[in-house]
KOLDOSE-956556 format. One record per residue (C-alpha): residue number from 0; residue in three letters; x, y, z. Coordinates in pm, 1 decimal, padded with zeros to 6 digits. Layout:
! KOLDOSE-956556
> NUM, ALA, X, Y, Z
...
This chain:
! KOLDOSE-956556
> 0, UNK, 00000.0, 00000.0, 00000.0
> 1, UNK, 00075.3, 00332.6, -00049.6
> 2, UNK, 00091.3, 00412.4, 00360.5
> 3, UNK, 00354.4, 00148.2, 00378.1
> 4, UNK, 00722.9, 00128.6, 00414.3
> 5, UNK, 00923.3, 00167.1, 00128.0
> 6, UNK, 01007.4, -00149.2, -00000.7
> 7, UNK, 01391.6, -00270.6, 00087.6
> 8, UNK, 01666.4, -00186.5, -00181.7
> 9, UNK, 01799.5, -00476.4, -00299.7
> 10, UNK, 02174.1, -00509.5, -00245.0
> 11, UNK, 02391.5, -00408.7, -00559.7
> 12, UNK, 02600.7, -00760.4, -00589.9
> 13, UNK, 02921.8, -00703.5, -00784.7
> 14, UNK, 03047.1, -00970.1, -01003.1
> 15, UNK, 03408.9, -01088.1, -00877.6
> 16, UNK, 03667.0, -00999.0, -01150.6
> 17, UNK, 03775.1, -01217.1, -01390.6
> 18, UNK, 04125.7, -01344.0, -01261.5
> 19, UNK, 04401.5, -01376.7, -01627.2
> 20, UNK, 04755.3, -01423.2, -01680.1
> 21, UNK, 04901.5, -01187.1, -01953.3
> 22, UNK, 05200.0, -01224.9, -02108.6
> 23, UNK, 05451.9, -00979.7, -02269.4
> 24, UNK, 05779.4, -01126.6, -02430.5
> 25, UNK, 05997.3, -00793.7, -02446.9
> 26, UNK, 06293.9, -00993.2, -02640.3
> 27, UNK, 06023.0, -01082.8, -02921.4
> 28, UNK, 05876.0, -00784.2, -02966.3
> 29, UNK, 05764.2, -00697.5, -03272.6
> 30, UNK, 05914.2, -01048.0, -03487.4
> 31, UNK, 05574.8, -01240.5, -03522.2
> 32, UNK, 05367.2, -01213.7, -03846.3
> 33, UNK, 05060.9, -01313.4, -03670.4
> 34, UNK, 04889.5, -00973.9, -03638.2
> 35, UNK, 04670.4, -01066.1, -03367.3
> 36, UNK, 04895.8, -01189.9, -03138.8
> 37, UNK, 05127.7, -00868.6, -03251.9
> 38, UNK, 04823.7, -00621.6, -03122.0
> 39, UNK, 04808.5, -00871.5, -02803.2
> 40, UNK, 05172.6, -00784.7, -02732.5
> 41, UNK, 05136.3, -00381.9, -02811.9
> 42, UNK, 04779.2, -00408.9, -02601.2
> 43, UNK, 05007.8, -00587.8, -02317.5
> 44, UNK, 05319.6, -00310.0, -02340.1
> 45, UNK, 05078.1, -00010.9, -02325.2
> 46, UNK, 04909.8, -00168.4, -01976.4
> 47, UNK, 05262.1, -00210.2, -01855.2
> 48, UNK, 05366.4, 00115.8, -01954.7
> 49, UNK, 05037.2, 00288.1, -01830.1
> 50, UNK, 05096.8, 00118.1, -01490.2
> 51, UNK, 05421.3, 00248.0, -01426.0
> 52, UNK, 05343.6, 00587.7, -01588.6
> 53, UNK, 05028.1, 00655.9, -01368.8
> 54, UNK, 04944.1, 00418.8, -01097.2
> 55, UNK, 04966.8, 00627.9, -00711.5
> 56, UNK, 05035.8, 00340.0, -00524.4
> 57, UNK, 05322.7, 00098.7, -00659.1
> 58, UNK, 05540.0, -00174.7, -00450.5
> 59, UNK, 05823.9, -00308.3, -00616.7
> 60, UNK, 05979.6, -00665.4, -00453.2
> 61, UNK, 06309.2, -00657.2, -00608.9
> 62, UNK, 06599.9, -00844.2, -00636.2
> 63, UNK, 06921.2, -00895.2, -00742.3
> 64, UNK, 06828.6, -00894.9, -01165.3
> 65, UNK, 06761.1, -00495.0, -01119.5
> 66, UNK, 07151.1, -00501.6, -01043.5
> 67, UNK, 07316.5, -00689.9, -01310.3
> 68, UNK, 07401.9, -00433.3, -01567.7
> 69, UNK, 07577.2, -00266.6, -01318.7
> 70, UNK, 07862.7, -00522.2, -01261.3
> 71, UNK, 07694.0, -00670.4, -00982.2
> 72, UNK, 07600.6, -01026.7, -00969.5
> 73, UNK, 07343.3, -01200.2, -00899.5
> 74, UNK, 07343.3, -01532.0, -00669.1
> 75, UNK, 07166.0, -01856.3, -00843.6
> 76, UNK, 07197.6, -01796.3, -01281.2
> 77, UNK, 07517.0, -01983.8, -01408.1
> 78, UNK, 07739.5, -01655.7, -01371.9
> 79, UNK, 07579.2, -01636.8, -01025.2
> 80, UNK, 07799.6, -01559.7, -00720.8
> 81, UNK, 07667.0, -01914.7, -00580.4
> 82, UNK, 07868.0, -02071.4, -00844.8
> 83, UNK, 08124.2, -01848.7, -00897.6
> 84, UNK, 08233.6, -01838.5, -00538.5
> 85, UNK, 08258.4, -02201.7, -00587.5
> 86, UNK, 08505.0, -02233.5, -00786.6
> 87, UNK, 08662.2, -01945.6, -00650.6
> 88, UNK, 08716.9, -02044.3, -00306.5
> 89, UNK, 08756.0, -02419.8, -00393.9
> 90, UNK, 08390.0, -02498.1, -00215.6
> 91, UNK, 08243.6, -02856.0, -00196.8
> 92, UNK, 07916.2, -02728.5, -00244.2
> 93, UNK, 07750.7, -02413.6, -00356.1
> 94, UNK, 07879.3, -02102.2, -00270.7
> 95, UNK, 07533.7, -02067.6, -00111.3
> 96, UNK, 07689.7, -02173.4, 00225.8
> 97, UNK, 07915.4, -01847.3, 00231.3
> 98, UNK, 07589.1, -01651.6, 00303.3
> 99, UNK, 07418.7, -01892.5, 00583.7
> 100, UNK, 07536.9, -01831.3, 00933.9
> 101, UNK, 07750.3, -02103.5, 00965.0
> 102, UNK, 08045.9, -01915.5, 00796.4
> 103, UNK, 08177.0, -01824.1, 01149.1
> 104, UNK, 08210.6, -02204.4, 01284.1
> 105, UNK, 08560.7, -02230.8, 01077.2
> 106, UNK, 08845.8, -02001.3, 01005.8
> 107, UNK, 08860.3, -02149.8, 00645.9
> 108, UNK, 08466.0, -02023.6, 00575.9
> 109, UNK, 08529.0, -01703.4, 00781.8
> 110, UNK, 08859.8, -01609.4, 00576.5
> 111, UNK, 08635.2, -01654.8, 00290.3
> 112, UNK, 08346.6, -01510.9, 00369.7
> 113, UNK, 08562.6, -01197.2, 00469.1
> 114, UNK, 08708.9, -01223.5, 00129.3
> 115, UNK, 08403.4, -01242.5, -00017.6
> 116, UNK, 08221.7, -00941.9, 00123.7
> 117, UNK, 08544.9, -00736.8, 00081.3
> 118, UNK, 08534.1, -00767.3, -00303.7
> 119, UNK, 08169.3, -00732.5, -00323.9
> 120, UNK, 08188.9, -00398.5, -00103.6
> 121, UNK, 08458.8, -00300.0, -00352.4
> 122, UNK, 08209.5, -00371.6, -00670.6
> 123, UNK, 07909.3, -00186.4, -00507.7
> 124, UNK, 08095.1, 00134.3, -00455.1
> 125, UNK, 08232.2, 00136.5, -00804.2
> 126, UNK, 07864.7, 00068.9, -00953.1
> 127, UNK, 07656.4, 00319.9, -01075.1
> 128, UNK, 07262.8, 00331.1, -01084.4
> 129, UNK, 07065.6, 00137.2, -01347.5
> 130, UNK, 06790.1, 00275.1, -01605.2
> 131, UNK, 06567.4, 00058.9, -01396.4
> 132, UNK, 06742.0, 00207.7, -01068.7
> 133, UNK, 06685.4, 00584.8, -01197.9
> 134, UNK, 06281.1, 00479.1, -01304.4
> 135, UNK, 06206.4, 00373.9, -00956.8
> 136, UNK, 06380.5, 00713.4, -00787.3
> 137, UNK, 06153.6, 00873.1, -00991.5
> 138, UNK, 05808.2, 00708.6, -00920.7
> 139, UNK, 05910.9, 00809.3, -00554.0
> 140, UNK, 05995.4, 01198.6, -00672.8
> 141, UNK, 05661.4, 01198.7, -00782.3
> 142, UNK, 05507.5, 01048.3, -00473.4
> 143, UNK, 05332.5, 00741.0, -00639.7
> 144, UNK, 05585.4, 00455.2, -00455.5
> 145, UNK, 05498.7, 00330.7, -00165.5
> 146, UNK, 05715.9, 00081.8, -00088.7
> 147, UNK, 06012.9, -00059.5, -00262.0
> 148, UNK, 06131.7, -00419.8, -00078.3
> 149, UNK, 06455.0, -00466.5, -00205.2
> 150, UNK, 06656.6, -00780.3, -00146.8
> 151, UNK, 06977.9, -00711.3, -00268.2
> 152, UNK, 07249.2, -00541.5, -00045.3
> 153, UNK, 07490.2, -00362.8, -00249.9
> 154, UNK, 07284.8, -00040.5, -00197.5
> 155, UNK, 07230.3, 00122.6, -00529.2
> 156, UNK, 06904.0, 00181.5, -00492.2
> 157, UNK, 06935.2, 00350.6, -00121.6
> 158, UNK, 07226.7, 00556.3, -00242.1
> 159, UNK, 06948.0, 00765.2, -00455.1
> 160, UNK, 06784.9, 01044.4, -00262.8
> 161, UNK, 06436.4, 00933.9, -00304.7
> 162, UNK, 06481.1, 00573.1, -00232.6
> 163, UNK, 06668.7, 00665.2, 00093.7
> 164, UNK, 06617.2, 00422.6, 00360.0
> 165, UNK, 06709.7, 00434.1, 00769.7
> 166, UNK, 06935.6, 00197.4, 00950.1
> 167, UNK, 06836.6, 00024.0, 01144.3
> 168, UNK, 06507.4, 00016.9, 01020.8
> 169, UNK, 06241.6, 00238.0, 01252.8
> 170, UNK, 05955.6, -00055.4, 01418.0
> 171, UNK, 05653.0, 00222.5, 01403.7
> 172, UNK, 05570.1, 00515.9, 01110.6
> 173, UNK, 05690.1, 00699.8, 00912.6
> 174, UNK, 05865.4, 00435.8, 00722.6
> 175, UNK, 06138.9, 00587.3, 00452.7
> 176, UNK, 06048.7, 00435.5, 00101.5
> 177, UNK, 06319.9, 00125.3, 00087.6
> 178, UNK, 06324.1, -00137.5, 00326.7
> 179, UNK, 06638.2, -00371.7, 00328.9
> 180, UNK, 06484.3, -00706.2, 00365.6
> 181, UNK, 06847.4, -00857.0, 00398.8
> 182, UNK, 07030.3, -00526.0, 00531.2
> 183, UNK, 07290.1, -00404.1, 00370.1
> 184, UNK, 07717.3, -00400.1, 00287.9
> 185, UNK, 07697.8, 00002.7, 00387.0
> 186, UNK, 07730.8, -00058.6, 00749.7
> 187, UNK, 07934.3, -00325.9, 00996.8
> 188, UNK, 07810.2, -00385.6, 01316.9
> 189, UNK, 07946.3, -00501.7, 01674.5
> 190, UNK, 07803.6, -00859.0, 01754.7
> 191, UNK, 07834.0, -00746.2, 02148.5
> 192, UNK, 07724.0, -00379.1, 02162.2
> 193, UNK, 07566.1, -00306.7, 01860.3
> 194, UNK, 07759.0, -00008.4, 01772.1
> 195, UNK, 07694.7, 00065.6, 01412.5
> 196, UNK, 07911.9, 00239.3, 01183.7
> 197, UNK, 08033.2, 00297.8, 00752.1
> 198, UNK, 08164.0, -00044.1, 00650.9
> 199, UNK, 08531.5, -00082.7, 00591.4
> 200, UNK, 08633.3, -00363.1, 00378.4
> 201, UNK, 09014.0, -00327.2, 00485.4
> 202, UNK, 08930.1, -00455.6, 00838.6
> 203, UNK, 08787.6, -00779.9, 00693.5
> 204, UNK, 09106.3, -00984.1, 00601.4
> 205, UNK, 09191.6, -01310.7, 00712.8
> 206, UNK, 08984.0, -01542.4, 00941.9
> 207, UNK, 08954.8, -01303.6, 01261.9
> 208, UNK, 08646.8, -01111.2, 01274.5
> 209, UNK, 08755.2, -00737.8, 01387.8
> 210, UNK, 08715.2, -00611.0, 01662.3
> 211, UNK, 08514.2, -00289.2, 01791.2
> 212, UNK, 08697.6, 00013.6, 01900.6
> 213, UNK, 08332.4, 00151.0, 02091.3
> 214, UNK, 08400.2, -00197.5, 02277.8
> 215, UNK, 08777.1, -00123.2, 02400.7
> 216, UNK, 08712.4, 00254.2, 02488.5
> 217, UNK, 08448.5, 00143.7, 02671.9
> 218, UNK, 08633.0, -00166.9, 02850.1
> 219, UNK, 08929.1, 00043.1, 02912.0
> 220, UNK, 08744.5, 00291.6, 03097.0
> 221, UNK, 08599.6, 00014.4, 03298.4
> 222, UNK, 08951.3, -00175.3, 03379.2
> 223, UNK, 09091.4, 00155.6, 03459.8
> 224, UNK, 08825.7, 00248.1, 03691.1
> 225, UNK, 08863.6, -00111.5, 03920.8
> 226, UNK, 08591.1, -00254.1, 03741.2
> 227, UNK, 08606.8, -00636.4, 03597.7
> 228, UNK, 08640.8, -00645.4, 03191.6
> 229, UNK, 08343.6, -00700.6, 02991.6
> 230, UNK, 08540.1, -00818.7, 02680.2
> 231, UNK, 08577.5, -00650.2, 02348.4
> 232, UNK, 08320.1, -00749.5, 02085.9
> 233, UNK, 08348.2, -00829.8, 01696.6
> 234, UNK, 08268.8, -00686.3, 01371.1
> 235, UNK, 08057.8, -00820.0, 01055.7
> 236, UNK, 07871.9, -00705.9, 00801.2
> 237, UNK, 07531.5, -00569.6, 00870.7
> 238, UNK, 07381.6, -00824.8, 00630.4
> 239, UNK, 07125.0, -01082.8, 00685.9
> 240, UNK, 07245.2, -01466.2, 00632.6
> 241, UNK, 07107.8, -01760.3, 00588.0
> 242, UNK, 06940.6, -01949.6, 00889.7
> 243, UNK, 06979.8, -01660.5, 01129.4
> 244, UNK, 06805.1, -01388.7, 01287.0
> 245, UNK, 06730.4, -01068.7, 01127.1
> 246, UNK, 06740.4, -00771.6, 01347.2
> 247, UNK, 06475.3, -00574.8, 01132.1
> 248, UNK, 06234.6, -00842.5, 01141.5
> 249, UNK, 05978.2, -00688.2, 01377.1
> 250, UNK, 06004.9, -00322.7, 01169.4
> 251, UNK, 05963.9, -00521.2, 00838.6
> 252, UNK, 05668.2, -00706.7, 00963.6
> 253, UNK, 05500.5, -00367.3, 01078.9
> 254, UNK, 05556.1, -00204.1, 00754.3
> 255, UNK, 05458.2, -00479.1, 00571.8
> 256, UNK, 05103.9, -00498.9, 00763.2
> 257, UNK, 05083.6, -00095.7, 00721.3
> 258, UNK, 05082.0, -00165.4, 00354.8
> 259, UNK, 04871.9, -00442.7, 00306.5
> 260, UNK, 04598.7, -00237.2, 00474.4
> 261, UNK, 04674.7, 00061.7, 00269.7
> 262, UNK, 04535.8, -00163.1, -00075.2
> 263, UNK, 04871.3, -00066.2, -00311.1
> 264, UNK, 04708.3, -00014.2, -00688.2
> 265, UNK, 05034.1, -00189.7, -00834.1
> 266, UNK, 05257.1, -00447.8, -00708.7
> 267, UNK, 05583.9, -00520.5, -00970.2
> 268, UNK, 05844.9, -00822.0, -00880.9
> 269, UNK, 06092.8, -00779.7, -01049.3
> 270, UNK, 06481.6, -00947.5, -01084.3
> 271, UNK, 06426.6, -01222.2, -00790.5
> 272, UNK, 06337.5, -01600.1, -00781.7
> 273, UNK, 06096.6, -01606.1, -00525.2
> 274, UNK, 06274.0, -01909.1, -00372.7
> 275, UNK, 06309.1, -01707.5, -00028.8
> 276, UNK, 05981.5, -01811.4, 00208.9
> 277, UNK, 05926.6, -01540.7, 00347.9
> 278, UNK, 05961.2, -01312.3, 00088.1
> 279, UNK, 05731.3, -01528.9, -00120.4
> 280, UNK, 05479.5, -01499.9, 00137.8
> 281, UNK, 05493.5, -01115.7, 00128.3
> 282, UNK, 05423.3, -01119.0, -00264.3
> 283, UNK, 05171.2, -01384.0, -00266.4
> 284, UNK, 04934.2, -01117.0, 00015.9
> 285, UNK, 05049.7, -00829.6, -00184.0
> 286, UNK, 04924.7, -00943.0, -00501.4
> 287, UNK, 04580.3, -01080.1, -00323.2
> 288, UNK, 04466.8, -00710.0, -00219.5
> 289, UNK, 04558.4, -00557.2, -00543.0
> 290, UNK, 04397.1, -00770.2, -00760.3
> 291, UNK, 04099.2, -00763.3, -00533.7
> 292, UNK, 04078.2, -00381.1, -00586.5
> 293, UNK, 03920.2, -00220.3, -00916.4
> 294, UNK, 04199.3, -00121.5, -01157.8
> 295, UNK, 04495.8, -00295.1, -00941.3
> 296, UNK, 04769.9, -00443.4, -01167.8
> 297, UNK, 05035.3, -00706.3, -01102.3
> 298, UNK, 05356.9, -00782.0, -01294.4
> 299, UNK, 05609.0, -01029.4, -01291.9
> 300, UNK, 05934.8, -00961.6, -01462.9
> 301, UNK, 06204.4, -01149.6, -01530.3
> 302, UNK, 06415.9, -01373.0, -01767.9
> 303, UNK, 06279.9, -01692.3, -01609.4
> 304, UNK, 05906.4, -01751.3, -01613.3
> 305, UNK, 05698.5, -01653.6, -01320.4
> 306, UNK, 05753.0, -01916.0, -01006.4
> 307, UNK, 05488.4, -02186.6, -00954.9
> 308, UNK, 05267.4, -02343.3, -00699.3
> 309, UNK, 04943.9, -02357.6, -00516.8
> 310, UNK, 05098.5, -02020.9, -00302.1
> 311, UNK, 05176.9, -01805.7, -00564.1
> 312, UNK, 04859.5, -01909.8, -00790.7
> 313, UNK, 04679.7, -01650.9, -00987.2
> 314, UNK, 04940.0, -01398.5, -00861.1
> 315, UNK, 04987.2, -01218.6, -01202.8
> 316, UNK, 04830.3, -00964.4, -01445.8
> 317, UNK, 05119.5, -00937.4, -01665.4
> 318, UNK, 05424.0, -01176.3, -01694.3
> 319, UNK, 05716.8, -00995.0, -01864.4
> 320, UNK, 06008.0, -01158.2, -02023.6
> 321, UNK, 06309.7, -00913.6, -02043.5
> 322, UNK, 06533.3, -00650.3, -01910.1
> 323, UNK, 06378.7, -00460.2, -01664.6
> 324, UNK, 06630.7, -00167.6, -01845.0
> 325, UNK, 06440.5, -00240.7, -02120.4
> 326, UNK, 06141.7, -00183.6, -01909.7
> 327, UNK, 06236.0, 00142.1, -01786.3
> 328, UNK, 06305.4, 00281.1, -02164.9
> 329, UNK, 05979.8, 00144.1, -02266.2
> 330, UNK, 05836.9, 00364.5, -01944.7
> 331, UNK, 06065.8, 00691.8, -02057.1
> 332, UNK, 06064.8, 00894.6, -01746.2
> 333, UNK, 06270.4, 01141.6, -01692.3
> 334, UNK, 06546.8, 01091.2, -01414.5
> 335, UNK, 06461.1, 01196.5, -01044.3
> 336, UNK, 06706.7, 01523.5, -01023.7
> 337, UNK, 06605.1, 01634.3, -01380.4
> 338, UNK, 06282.7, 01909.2, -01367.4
> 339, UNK, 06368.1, 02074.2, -01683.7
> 340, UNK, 06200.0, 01796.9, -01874.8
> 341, UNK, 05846.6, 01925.5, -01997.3
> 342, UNK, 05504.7, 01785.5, -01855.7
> 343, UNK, 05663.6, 01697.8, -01517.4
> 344, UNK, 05410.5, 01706.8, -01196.3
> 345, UNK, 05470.8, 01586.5, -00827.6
> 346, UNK, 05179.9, 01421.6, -00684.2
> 347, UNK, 05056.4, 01627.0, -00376.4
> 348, UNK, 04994.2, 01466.7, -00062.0
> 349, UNK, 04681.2, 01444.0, 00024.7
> 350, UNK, 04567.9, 01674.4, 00380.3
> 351, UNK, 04236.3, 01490.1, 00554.1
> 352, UNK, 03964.4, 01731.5, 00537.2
> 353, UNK, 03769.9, 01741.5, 00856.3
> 354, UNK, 03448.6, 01959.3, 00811.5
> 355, UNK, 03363.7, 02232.7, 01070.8
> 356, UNK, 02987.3, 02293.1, 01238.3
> 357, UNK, 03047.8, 02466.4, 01518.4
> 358, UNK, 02869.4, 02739.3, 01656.7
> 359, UNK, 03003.8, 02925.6, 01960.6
> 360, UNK, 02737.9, 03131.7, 02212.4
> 361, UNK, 02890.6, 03365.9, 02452.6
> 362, UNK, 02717.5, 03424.0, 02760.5
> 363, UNK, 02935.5, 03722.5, 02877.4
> 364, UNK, 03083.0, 04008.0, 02714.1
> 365, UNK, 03455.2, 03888.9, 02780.6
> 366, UNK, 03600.1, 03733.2, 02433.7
> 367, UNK, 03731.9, 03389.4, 02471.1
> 368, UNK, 04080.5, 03353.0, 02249.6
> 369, UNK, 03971.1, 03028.4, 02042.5
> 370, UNK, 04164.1, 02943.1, 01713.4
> 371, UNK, 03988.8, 02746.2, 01481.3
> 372, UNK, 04224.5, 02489.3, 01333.3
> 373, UNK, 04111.3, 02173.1, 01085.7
> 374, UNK, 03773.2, 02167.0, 01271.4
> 375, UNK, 03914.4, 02134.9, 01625.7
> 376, UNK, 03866.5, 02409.6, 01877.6
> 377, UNK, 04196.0, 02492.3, 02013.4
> 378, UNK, 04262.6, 02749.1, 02294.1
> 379, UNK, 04486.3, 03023.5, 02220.1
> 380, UNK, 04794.7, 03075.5, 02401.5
> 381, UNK, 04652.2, 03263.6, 02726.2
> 382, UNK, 04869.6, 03331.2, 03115.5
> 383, UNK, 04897.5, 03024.6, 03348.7
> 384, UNK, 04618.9, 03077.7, 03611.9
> 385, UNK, 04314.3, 02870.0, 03740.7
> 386, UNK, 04054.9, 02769.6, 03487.0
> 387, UNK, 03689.9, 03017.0, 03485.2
> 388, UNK, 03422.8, 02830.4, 03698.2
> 389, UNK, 03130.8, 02736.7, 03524.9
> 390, UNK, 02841.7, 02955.8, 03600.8
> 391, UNK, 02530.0, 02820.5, 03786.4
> 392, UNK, 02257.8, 02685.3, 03620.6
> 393, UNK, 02440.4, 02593.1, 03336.6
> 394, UNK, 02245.9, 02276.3, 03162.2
> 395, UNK, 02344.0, 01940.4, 03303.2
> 396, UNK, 02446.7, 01758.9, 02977.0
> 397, UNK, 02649.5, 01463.6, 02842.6
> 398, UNK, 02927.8, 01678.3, 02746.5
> 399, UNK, 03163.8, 01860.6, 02944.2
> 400, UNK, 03033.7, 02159.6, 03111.5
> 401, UNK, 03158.6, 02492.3, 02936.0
> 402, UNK, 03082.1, 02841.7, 03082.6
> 403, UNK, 02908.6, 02909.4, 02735.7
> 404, UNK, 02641.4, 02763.5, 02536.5
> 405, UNK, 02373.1, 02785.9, 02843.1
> 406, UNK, 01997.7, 02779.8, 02746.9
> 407, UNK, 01989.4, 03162.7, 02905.2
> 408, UNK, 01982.2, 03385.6, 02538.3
> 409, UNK, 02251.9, 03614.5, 02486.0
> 410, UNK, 02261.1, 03929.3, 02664.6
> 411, UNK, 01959.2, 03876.1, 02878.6
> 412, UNK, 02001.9, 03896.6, 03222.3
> 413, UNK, 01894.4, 03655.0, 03491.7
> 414, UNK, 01611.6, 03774.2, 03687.6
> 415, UNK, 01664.6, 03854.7, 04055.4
> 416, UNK, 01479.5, 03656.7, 04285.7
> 417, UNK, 01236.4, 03868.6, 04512.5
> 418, UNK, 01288.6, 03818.8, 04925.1
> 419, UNK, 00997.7, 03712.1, 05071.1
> 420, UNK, 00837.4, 03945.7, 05325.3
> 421, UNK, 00819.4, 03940.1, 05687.2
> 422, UNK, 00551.7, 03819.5, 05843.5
> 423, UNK, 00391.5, 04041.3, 06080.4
């Protein structure tokens, strides 16, 4: 009837998207005949291209791959430092075991361990940053990255301004845009204090860990005082092996959760194998809230195809075979530092906007010094002295009793009680 309720709405039920694999072979680009598959590929490029161009919320898992053509290299391919260092150091098995924790049980694995770091210190601070290296600083100029994970420790990306990161790594916000997930070869760091400071490969030769000055001031002030020594403690690389603990893990996990529940619009692995657990664990929720959200996007690339199994399953939008330099010349941005370039725009950050409805009644003539601020009422700055009593009568309400905004109206005032006569 027409006297009735209106009837219910019924609830708008969205279909669930349509979960596909693309896939974008960057070394073949352009050599087939077949002029379907040919717009498939050009179709595929331009989402790529369009994703990294204009997406405001990107997280890049990267690994060592974004580091190659810079004369760094990379740990499981055939040139890999995992089989290098094998040969190298005359290793019965992979050089895999000169990154797990156990280095330190022998002064054969330590001396080469030591060796080890001391050259690859030496080849990070000759490298220089890559295309790819130079695209990412400049998604974070313009304020669209919000995280980049990176893997690898030689610390090319962190040597660019925008990709700066803090060490250690802070456990509660704001987070700087890199987080090490296996630190880094920029700093060493005591095993006994924790005194951290600039890494310096000289110190690292031969099979005795050395040892940390902050450690001997600090005994020798306490032997010289009467006081029993505490011992002196060692140096190592503030780098995360294999089968120990990392001292970021509690930050990483925090930041991490921060940005799952932030929804990221883009999530791009690039250069690693996945073969890490926990690291594969981070991609695999990653890629779940983006491609739940309308317009989220999800690349894989790499030379090797995308990893499999029932964890990383339906992970992808796009799989890319290639360089990612080849990527970042396909994207054509302009480097970080360069803002003579044309069309070039920073993303503002975005303020909360908090509407106002306040209305203020004064019940006196005195002015009250209130500064209105983001929709908050804050007192101005006023003398120290005791706080105005609310007057009587003032409404009894839920709220905190002010000495304005009575029911009295403004500028009326109370009526004066009449004394009652005496009787005669």
């Amino acid at each position: 009837s027409l006297d009735g309720p209106p009837p219910a709405k019924r609830p708008r039920i969205m279909k669930p998207r349509e979960l596909k694999t693309e896939y974008l072979d960057l070394c073949a680009l352009g050599d087939t005949s077949d002029e379907a598959q040919h717009r498939a590929q050009e179709a595929n490029l331009k989402k790529l291209v369009d994703t990294l161009r204009r997406k405001r919320k990107i997280v890049v898992v990267a690994g060592a791959g974004i580091s190659v053509s810079a004369g760094i290299p990379d740990f499981r391919s055939s040139t890999g430092l995992f089989n290098t260092l094998r040969s190298q150091h005359k290793l019965r098995a992979s050089g895999k075991h000169l990154f797990d924790a156990s280095v330190y049980r022998s002064d054969s694995s330590t001396s080469s361990f030591h060796d080890m770091v001391r050259e690859l210190s030496h080849l990070t601070q000759e490298a220089k940053p890559t295309p790819f290296h130079h695209m990412l600083a400049t998604i974070a100029e313009e304020g669209r990255l919000m995280r980049l994970y990176t893997q690898n420790v030689d610390g090319i990306d962190v040597a660019l301004e925008p990709l700066a990161t803090t060490v250690p790594l802070n456990k509660k916000a704001p987070w700087p845009k890199t987080v090490q997930l296996h630190g880094g070869l920029s700093k060493m760091v005591c095993t006994k204090c924790g005194h951290l400071s600039d890494f310096n490969g000289a110190l690292f030769e031969g099979p005795e860990p050395p040892s940390c000055q902050e450690c001997e001031v600090t005994d020798g002030v306490r032997v010289a005082g009467g006081l029993r020594s505490h011992g002196i403690g060692r140096l190592r690389p503030r780098m995360v092996l294999y089968n120990e603990f990392n001292p970021d893990e509690e930050a990483i996990g925090a930041v991490s959760h921060a940005d799952l529940k932030s929804r990221p619009d883009a999530v791009i692995v690039v250069g690693t194998s996945l073969k890490v657990p926990g690291i594969r664990r981070l991609v695999k929720e990653l890629c779940g809230v983006t491609r739940a959200r309308r317009g989220g996007c999800t690349a894989w690339i790499n030379y090797d195809p995308e990893p499999v199994g029932i964890d990383v399953k339906d992970c992808w939008d796009l799989v890319v075979r290639g360089e990612c330099d080849e990527v970042a010349r396909h994207v054509g941005l302009p480097h970080w530092d360069d803002k003579d370039c044309g069309d070039y725009s920073l993303v503002p950050k975005e303020e909360p906007k908090i509407k106002s409805d306040f209305e203020i009644v004064l019940t006196s003539n005195k002015t009250l010094d209130v500064v209105k601020k983001e929709g908050f009422l804050t007192p101005g700055a006023s003398p120290r002295q005791q706080s105005p009593t609310p007057a009587n009568g003032v409404a009894k309400t839920k709220q905190s009793q002010l000495p304005f905004g009575t029911k009295r109206p403004v500028g009326r005032p109370p009526k004066a009680k009449k004394k009652p006569g005496r009787k005669p």
